[in-house]
N, C-alpha and C positions, 0 to 999 in steps of 0.2 A: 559903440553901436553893436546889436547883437550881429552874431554871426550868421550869414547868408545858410538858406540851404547848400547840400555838399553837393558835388559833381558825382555824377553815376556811370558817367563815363569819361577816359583820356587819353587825350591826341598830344601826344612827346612830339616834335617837328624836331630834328637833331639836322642842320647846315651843318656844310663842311668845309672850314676853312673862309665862313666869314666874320670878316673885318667888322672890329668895332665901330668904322669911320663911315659902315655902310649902313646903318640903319637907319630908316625913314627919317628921324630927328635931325641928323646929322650934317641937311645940306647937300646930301648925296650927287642928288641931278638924276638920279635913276627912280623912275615911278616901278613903286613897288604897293599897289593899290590894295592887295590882297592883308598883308604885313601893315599895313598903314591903318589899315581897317582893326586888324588886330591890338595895334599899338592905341588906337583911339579908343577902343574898348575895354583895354584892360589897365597891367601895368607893367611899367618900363625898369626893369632894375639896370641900374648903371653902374653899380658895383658888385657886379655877378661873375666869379672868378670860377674855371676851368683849368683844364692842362696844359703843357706849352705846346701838345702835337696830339693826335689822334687815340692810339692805342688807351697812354694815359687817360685821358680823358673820358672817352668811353667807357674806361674800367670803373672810374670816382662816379661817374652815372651810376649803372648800374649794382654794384657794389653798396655805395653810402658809405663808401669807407674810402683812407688814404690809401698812393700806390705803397707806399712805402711799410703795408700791411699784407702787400703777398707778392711784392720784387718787380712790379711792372713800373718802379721811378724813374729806369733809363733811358729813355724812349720807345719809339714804337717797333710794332711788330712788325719784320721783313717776311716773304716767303722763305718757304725751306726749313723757318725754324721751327725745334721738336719739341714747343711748350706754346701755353697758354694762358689764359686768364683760369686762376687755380679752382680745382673741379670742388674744393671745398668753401668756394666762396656763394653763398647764396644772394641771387640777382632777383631785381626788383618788378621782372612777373611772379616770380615765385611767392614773393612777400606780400603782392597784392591779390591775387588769388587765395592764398591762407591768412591774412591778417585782414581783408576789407570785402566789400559788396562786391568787387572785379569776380567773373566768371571767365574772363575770357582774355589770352592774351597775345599779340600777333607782331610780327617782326617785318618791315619792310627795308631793306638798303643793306649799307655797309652794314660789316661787321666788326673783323678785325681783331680780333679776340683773342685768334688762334684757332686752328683747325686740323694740325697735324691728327690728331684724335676726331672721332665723329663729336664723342662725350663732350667736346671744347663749343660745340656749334651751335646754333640758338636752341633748335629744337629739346636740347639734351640738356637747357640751363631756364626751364620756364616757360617758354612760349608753345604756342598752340600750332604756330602755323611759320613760317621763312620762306620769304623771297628776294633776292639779291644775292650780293657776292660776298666773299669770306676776307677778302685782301683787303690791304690800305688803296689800291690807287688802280685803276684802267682806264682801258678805253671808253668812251663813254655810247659807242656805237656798235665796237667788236668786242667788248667786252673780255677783252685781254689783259690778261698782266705776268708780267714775270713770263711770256711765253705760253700762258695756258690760257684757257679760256674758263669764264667764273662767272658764271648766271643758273641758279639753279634754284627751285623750289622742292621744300620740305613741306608736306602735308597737315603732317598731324605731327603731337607730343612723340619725342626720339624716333626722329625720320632719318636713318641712315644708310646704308649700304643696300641697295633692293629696294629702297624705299622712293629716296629722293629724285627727282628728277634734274636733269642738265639743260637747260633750255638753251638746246644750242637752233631751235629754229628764231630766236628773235637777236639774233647777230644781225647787224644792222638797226636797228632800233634804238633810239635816243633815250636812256636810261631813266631822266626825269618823267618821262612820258610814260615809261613802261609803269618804275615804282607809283607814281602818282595813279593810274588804272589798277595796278593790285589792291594800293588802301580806298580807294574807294569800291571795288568789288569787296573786302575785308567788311566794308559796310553794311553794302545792300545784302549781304548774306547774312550778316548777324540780323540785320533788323528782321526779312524774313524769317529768320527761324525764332527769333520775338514774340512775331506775330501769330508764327504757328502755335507756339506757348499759352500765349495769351487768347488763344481762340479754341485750344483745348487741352485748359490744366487739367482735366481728368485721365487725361490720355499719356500712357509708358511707354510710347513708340519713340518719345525721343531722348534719349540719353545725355545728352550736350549739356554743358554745364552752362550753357544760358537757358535750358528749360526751366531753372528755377529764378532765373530774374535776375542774374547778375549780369552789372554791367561788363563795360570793352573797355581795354589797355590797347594802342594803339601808338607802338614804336615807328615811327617813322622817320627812316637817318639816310635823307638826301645823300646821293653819290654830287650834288652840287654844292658850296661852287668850286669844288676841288679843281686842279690840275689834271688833263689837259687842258688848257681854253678852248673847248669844243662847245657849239652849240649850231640849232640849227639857223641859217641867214637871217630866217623872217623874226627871228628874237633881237637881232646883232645892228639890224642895217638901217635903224633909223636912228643908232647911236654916232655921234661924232665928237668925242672925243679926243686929244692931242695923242695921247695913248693907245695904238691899236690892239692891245692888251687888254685895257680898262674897255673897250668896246665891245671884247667877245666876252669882256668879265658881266660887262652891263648885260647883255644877252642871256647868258645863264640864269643870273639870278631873277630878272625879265621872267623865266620858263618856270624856275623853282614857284616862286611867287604865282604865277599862273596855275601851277598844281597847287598850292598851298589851297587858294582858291577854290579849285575844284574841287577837293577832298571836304574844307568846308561846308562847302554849296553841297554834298551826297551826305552830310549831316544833317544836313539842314531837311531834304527832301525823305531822310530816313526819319524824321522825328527825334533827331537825338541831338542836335545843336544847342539849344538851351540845358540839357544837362550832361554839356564834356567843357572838361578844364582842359585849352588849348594853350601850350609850350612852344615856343618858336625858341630857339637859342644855336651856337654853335659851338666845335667842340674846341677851338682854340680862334687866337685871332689868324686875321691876314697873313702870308707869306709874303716875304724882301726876296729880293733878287737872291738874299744871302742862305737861303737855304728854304728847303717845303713846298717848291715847285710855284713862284712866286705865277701870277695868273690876273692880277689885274684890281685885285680888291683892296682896301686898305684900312688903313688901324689912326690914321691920322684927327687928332692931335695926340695921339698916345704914341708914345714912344715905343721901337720896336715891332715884332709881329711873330709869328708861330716859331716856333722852335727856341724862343729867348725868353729870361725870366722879365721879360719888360712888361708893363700895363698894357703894348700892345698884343703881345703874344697871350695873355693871361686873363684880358679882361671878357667876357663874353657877350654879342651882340642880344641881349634878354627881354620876351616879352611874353607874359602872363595873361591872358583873358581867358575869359567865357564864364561858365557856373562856378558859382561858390567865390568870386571877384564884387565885394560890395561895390553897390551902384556908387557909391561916393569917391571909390577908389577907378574909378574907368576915367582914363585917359592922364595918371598921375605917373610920377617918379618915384622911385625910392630907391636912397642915395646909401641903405644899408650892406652892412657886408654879405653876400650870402656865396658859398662855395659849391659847385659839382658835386661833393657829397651831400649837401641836406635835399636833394631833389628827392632818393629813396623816400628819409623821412616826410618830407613833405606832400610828397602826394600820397602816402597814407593818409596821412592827419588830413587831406583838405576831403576826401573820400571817405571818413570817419567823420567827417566833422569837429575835428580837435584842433585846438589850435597851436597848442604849444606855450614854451615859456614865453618867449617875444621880447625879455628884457635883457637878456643877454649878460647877466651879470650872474649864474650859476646858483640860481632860487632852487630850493628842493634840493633833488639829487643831481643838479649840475656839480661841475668839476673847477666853476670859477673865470673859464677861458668860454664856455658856450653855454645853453641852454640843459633844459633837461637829455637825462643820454636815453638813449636810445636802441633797444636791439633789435635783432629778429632771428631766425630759426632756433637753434640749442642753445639762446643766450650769446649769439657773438654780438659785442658792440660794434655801433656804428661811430664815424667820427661825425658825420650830418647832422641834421638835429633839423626838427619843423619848424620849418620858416613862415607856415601857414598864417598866421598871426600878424606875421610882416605884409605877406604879401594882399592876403583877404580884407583887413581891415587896419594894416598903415601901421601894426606897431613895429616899435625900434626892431634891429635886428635881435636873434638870440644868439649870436655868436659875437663877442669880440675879437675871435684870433684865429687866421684862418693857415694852414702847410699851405704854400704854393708850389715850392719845388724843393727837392730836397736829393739830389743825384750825386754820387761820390765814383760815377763813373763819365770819361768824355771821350768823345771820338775826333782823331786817330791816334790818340798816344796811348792808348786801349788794347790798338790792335786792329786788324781788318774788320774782327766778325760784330763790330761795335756800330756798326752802320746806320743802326737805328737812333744813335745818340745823337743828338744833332748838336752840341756846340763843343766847343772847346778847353775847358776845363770843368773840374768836380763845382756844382753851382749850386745857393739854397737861396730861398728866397719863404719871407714868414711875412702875414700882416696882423698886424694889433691895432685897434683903434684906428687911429689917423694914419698912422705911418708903417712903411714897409721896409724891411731888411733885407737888402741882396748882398752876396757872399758869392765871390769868383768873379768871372769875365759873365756875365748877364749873356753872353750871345756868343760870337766869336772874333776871337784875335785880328784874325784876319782876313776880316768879312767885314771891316768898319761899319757896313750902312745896316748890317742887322743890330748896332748898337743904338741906330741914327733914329731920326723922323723921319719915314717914307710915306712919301704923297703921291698919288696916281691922277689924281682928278679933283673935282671940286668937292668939298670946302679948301681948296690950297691956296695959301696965299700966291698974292702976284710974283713976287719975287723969290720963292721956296725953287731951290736945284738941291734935286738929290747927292746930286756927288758932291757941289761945295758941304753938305750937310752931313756927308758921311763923313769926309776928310776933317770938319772940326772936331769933332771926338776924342775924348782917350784914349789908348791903348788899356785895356785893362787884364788883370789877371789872378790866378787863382786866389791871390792873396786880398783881392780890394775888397773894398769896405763901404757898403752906401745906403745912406738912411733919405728916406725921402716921406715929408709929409702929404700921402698921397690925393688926401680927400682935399686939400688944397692946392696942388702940385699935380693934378692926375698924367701931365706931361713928362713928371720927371726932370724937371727942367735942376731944381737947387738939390744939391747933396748937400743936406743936414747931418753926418754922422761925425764930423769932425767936432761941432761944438754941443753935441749930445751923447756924449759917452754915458751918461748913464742907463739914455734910452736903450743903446746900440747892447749894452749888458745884460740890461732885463731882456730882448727879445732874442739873444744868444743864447741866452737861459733857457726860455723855452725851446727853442729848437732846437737845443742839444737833450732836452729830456722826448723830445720827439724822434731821435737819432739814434739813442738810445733803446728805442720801438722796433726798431727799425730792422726788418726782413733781408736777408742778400736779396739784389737784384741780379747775380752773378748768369740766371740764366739767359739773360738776355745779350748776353757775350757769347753765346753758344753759336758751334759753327754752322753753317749750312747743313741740311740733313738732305743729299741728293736721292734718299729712297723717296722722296715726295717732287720729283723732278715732273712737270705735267709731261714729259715725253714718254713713262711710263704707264702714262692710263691718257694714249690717245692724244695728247693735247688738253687735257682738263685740268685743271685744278683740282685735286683731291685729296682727304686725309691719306694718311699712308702708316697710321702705327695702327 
């Protein structure tokens, strides 16, 4: 089929912290109409892999590259620390701004990056405008963490010291609520100065790089449905639950969904819903009781959840609509592989209108393991590759082999300042085709149920207890060995590595030539840096080098 007209504008939706087991498809029990709407119009990938925690994950966004290409593989970023996502990596407003029709690029939510440096902050890495916080995790009311207080808006491109504001008058205010009114004010301002454009191209009075026509880039990365389990009653209290967890978990995403909604709906009244390619995805699975601030959501029937190399920590709740989604492909699956890094590539190409290799067997100047390569700025390669092809009009994937994890450091036998690591020994995990290779304790020793099946709610079976289900497990460790045919298996249920040694070889192989790639992540063992203490500037949150 030919390829749709492209998108001229895009809405990234980046959840945090939801479960594969939570999306609409899934039996949930939680009406998520907004999401639902989306999943029916677009398409569904179920094989769309991410980071096992935050940091990571964000970076392979933005990026289009492995962590294991500038040391962010060890986990995520704590406060205090005196580094960040590296200032030579070029991030994907930058690339659509310079490489497509995008004029305009804007940042709502998390961060997480790093911010010891201002240079670390959105403003300083591509975007036009920031609002949200810089940390992994607060309050979602006081907008506290680590002691400080972290709500601040960036204006314009390199908004730092003198510039940026501290929005400490909306302490108190429920965070979905806030970020969901900033993108959609992000809206009605672009479209009005659109309009201004468009109602007098003759005229120099406006300088804005949408006076010449270029669409909106539209990050938006929910502080939900992260930990704390805060929301407000009227989301919460018509849920009931066995779970009073999964009831404040249902309420969140209840809220998220309701923004989702809104933001749409100021598309819609802006004139610009029929041409923006909307992303719903999150940036790991669910959290276990076993580590990641577990909160009520879940990853079931996948094995595992955030912080572990399991199908449920790794696999990403994904769904694709709007422009440039052929009519044939609205309300489909596709069961192909696609990773965290080809988002870069791929929303160039869907914003170009290119579609990519899509066959996945290294045509052209592929390398054999994925499609055509891919770079941007001074020639640096990307590991991503445009999936446009897959997604737009249903072909195969173009990647057969995707890094999942690849971490040679673990916390506590690291050391204190390793905090951000979240499991227990040095762990890798690779997928090729059908099957996946885990290497170490996939989770931790001993934390048995981050190894298990954790179920909060329905689709659970009758008879599923989490504890009898953590206690049947292994012990595993750094030595184990597990090969699982995943696109048959997506539970992880059979370890096939013992009567497939040869499989278990070839994909050794490759992830020791990936290893091989491979950057220290030594910085993220770095100690606390207390010159960024928020007790030094008042209670804030603030760069300090």
């Amino acid at each position: 089929p030919p390829l749709p007209s492209p998108p001229r504008h895009v809405l990234f939706i980046l959840l945090d912290d939801l479960g594969f087991g939570d999306l609409p498809s899934s039996s949930t029990s939680i009406p998520t109409p907004s999401i639902t709407s989306l999943q029916s119009s677009g398409v569904t990938l179920t094989s769309s892999y991410c980071q096992r925690a935050c940091t990571p994950s964000r970076a392979s966004v933005l990026t289009g590259r492995y962590n294991i290409r500038y040391g962010l593989q060890s986990g995520v970023l704590k406060p205090l620390k005196p580094y960040g996502l590296g200032l030579g990596e070029v991030l994907m407003p930058e690339v659509l701004k310079g490489d497509t029709g995008i004029g305009e690029a804007h940042m709502v939510g998390k961060w997480h990056l790093g911010y010891a440096e201002y240079e670390y902050t959105p403003t300083f890495r591509g975007f036009d405008s920031y609002y949200g916080y810089l940390t992994g995790s607060e309050d979602y009311y006081t907008h506290i963490d680590g002691g400080g207080y972290d709500l601040r808006y960036q204006k314009e491109p390199r908004c730092g010291r003198g510039c940026e504001e501290i929005r400490t008058g909306e302490n108190g205010t429920y965070s979905t609520h806030l970020f969901t009114e900033r993108a959609e004010d992000i809206i009605r301002r672009f479209a009005e100065k659109a309009g201004d454009s468009n109602s007098d191209s003759d005229s120099d009075s406006n300088s804005d790089s949408n006076s010449s026509g270029g669409g909106l880039f539209l990050y938006l990365a929910y502080q939900a449905v992260h930990a704390p389990a805060q929301v407000p009653p009227s989301y919460s209290s018509n849920f009931s639950f066995p779970s009073p967890s999964r009831n404040a978990f249902a309420g969140m995403l209840s809220c998220a969904d309701e923004g989702i909604g809104n933001v749409t709906r100021a598309l819609g009244d802006a004139g610009m819903l029929g041409d923006t390619l909307v992303v719903v995805t999150s940036d790991n699975g669910a959290p276990t009781p076993a580590w990641g601030g577990a909160q009520g959501g879940q990853n079931y029937p996948l094995r595992g959840g955030k912080c572990t190399a399991w199908e449920g920590g790794l696999r990403a709740a994904t769904i694709v609509a709007g422009a440039g989604v052929g009519g044939g492909r609205r309300g489909t699956v596709h069961e192909g592989i696609f990773h965290n890094t080809d988002w870069l590539p791929t929303i160039r190409g869907a914003v170009n209108g290119e579609v990519g290799d899509g066959d996945g067997d290294g045509d052209g100047d592929g390398d054999g393991r994925r499609g055509r390569r891919e770079f941007v700025g001074d020639g640096v390669e990307l590991d991503g590759v445009n999936q446009w092809g897959m997604i737009s009009l249903g072909h195969p994937s173009a990647r057969e082999v995707a890094l999942l994890e690849a971490d040679p450091h673990s916390y506590p036998s690291d050391g204190p300042d390793w905090g951000g690591d979240q499991h227990s020994t040095p762990y890798y995990a690779l997928r090729k085709g059908d099957y996946k290779l885990i290497l170490g304790d996939p989770g931790q020793s001993d934390a048995p149920i981050s190894n298990a099946w954790y179920c909060t709610g329905p689709p659970c079976p009758g008879d599923h207890n989490n504890t009898e289900n953590a206690t049947s497990v292994p012990a595993f460790t750094a030595d184990s060995v597990q090969l699982f045919d995943v696109r048959n298996d997506p539970s992880e249920t059979d370890d096939l590595a013992g009567e497939n040694g040869d499989i278990v070889s070839d994909m050794r192989e490759i992830l020791e030539g990936f290893l091989e790639e491979a950057v220290s992540s030594e910085q993220q063992g770095l100690p606390d840096d207390q010159r960024g203490n928020p007790d030094n500037f008042d209670g804030i949150i603030m760069p300090w080098l």
